[in-house]
N, C-alpha and C positions, 0 to 999 in steps of 0.2 A: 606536534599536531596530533588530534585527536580526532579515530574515525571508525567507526561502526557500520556497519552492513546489518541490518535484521530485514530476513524473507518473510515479511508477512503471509506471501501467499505463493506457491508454487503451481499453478494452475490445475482448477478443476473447474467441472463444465457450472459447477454452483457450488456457496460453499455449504460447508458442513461442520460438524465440529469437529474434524480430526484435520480438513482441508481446505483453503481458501483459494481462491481465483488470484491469478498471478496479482501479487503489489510488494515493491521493496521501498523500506524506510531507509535513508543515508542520513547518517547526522555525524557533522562535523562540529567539533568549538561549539558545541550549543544550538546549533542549525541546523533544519531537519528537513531533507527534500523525501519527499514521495516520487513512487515511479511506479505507475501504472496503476493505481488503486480502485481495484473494480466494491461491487457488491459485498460485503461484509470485512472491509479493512477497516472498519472502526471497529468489531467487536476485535480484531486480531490486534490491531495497536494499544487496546485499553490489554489483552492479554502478556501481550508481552513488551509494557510499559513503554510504549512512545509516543513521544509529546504531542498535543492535536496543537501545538505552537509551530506549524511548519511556515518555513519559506514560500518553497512553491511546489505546484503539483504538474508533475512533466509527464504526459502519454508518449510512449513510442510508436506508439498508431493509435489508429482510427476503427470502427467499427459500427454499422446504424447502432446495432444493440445501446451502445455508451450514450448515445444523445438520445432515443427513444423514450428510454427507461421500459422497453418489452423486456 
């Protein structure tokens, strides 16, 4: 079994290009779950090649900001 961990983002208050707002890609066997993907995890996933073919996308919380879009 085959399984990878890429931090897309380790939290910052916005991102930038040295740092993203927390979000982690897991991809198992071809299967890609998202966890937590705020504000700029498509530029981080196109940077470091992961698949926009995911599973599913799981929050571990909540926050107004996330459904807002402030």
């Amino acid at each position: 079994m085959s399984l990878s961990i890429r931090f897309l983002g380790t939290a910052a208050s916005r991102p930038t290009v040295e740092r993203n707002v927390a979000a982690l890609a897991l991809m198992r066997e071809g299967e890609t779950l998202l966890f937590d993907c705020g504000e700029g995890t498509q530029r981080q996933m196109m940077r470091y090649h992961v698949s926009f073919a995911f599973a599913d996308v799981l929050f571990t919380h909540s926050m107004p900001i996330m459904s807002s879009g402030s």
